[in-house]
C-alpha positions as CSV (number, residue, x, y, z in Angstrom):
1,X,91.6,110.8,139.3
2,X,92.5,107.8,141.5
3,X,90.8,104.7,142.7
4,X,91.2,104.0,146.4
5,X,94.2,101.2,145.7
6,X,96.4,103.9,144.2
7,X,95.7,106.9,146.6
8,X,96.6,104.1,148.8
9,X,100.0,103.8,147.4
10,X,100.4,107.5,146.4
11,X,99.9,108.8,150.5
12,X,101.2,105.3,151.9
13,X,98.1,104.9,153.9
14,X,96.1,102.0,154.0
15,X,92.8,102.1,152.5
16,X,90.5,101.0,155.6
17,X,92.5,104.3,157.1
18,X,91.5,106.2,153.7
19,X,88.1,105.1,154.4
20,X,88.2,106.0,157.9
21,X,89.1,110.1,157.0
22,X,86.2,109.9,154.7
23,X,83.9,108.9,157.2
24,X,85.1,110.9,160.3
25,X,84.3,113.7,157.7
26,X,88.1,114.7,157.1
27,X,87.9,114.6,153.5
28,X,86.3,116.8,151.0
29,X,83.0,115.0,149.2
30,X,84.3,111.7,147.4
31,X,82.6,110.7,143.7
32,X,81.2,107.7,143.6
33,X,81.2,105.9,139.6
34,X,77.9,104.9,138.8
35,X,79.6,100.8,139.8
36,X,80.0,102.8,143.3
37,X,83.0,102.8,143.3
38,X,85.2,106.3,145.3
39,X,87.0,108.1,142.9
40,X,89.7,110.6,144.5
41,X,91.0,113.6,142.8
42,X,94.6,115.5,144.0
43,X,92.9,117.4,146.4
44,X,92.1,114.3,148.4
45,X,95.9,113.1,147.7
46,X,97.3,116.1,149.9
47,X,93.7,115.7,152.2
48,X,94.7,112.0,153.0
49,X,98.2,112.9,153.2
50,X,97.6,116.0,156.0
51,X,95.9,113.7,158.4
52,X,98.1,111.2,158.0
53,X,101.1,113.6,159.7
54,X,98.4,115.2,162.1
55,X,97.3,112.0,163.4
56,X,100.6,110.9,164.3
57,X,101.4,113.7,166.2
58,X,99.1,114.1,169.0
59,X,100.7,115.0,172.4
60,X,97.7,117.1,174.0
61,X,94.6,118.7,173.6
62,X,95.9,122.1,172.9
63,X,98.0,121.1,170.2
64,X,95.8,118.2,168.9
65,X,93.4,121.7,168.8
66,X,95.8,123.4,166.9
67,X,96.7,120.8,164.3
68,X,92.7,119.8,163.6
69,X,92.7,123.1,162.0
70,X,95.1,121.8,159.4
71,X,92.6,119.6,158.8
72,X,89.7,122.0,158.4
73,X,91.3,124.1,156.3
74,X,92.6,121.3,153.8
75,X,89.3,120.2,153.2
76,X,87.5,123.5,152.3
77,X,91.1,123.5,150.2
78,X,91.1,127.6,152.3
79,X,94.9,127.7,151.6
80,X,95.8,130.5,153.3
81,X,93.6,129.4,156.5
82,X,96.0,126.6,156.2
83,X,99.0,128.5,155.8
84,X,97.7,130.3,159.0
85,X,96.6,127.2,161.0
86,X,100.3,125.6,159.7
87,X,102.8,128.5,161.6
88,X,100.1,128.6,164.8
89,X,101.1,124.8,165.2
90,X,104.5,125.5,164.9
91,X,104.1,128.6,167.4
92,X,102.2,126.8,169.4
93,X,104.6,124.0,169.4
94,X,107.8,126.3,170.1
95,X,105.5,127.9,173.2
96,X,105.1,123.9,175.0
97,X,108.4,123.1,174.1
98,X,109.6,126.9,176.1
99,X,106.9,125.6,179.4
100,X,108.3,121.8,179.5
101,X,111.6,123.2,179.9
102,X,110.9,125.8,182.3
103,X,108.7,123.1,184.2
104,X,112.4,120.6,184.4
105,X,114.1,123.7,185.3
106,X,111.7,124.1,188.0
107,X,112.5,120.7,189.7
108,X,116.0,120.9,189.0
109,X,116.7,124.1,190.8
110,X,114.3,123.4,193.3
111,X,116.3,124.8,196.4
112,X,113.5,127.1,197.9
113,X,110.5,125.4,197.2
114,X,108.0,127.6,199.1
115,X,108.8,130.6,197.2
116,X,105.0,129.8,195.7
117,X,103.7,131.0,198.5
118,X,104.5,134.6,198.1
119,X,101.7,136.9,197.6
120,X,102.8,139.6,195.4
121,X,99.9,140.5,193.0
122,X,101.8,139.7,189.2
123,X,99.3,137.5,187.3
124,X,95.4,137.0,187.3
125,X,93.6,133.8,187.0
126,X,93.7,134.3,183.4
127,X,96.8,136.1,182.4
128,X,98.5,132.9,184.1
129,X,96.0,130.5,182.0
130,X,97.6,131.8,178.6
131,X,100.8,131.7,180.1
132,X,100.9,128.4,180.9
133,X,98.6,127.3,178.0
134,X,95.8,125.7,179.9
135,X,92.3,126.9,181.0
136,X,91.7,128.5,183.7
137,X,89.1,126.2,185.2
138,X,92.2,124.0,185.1
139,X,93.9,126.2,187.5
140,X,90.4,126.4,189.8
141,X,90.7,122.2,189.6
142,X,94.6,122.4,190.5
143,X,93.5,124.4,193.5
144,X,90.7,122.3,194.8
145,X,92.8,119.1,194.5
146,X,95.7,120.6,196.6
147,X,98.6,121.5,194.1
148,X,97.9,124.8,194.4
149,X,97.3,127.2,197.4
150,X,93.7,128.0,197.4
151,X,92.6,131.7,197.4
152,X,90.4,132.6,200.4
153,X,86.0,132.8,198.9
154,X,85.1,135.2,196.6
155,X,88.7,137.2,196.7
156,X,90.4,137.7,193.7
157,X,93.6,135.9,192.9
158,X,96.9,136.8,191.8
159,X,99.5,134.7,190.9
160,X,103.1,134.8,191.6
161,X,105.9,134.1,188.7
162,X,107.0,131.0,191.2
163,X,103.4,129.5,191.3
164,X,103.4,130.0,187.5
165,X,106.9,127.8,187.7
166,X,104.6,125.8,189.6
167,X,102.0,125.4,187.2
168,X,104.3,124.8,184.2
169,X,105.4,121.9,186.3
170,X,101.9,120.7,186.6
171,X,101.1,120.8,183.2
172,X,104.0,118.7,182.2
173,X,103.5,116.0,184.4
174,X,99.3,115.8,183.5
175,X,101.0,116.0,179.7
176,X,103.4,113.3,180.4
177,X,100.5,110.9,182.2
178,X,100.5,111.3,185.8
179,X,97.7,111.2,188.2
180,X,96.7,114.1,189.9
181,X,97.8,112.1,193.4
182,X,101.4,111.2,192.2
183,X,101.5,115.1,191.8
184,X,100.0,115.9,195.0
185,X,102.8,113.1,196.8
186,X,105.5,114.7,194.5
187,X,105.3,118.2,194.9
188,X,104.5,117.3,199.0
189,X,107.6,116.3,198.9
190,X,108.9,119.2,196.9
191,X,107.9,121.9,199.1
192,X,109.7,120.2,202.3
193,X,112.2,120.8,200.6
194,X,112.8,117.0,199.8
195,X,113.8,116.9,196.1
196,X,115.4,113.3,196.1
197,X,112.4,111.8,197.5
198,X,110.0,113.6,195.7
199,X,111.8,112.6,192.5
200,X,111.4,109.0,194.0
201,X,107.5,109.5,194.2
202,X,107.5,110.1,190.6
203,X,109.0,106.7,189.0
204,X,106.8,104.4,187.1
205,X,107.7,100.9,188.9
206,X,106.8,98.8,185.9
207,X,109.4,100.4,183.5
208,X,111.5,101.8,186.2
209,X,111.3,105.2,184.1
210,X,111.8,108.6,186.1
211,X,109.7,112.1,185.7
212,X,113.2,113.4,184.3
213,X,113.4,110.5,181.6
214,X,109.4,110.7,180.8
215,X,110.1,114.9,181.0
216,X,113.2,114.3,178.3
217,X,110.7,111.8,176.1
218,X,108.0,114.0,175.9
219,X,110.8,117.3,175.0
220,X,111.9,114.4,172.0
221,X,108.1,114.1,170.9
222,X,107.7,118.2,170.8
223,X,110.7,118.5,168.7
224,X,109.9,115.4,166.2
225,X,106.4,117.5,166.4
226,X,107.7,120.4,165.4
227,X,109.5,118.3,162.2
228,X,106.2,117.1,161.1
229,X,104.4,120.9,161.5
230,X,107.3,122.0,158.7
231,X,106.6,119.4,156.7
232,X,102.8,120.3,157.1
233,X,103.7,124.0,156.5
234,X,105.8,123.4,153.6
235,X,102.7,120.9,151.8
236,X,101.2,124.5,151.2
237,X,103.3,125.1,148.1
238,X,102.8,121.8,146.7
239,X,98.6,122.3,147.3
240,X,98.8,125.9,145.1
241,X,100.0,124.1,142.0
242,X,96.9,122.5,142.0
């Protein structure tokens, strides 16, 4: 049993952070003394410890989704839930860092840009969703603002494997922080064919930083990610001794 000063120094996490887990709910019931004061078993050791590597790891909503159920499944101590939920970050990990490469690819090979526009039936609205792990009232809200072809009223759509190279890109460039009209000027650009200048349309001016560099960044953050999901994955055998 541990006071909050050394679960502090057992998980290396501060205890107003500690406090903050417990609060949000993230922890399983705390004992109080009859001074009031929290007393923390081993359980909450590897509780603490769990969001600690979760919380620093948040890239998107998908995988911040995906790790939560770490989470959830530490602190009903459902070890094999968290077994699960530990490879289906790491899957799901592997799958964004497969669509942020395919997305660079994309701009990097970019010599027929209107290929997209070809209307051979491969994918539906939400076979391409899955695909390119988003919703598929994202894609509806792609095509409204423009950086997708719109499909003529109450017509089914079908989605070519260029416009899901299209939406890959997308995705990474809403993942990597940019607004849905730096996308619109970019891939403007893109489709006329104009990859220098639509590169151009895509650098931050206050740190000078290109959509390759911010692309490369974010690829960095998915494989330290994917460190940290092992190391959640491996806690496992450690929390069965207990």
């Amino acid at each position: 049993m541990y006071r909050i000063g050394k679960l502090s120094e057992l998980t290396k996490v501060n205890k107003s952070t500690i406090r903050f887990y417990e609060s949000a709910g993230f922890l399983a019931e705390v004992k109080r003394l009859s001074n009031g004061y929290r007393i923390y078993d081993e359980r909450h050791k590897y509780q603490v410890i769990i969001c600690s590597l979760v919380f620093s790891g948040f890239v998107n909503k998908k995988l911040r989704k995906a790790s939560l159920m770490l989470i959830e499944n530490a602190k009903i101590w459902d070890l094999e839930g968290y077994f699960d939920a530990a490879e289906n970050y790491i899957k799901e990990i592997d799958e964004d860092i497969f669509r942020s490469k395919k997305a660079i690819s994309t701009v990097m090979n970019s010599n027929n840009t209107a290929e997209y526009l070809n209307t051979t039936a491969l994918y539906t609205k939400k076979q391409a969703a899955l695909l390119v792990g988003t919703t598929e009232e994202s894609i509806r809200n792609w095509e409204r603002n423009g950086l997708l072809p719109c499909s003529p009223p109450y017509k089914k759509r079908f989605y070519t494997e260029a416009t899901l190279n299209r939406m890959h890109l997308i995705r990474l460039l809403l993942d990597t922080g940019y607004s849905i009209m730096a996308i619109l000027h970019f891939l403007k650009k893109l489709d006329e064919g104009k990859i220098t200048d639509a590169e151009k349309t895509l650098v931050n001016p206050a740190t000078n930083e290109d959509f390759i560099s911010r692309a490369d960044t974010y690829l960095q953050t998915l494989f330290k990610l994917k460190e940290i999901a092992f190391t959640l994955k491996d806690l496992c055998k450690e929390m069965e001794k207990i």
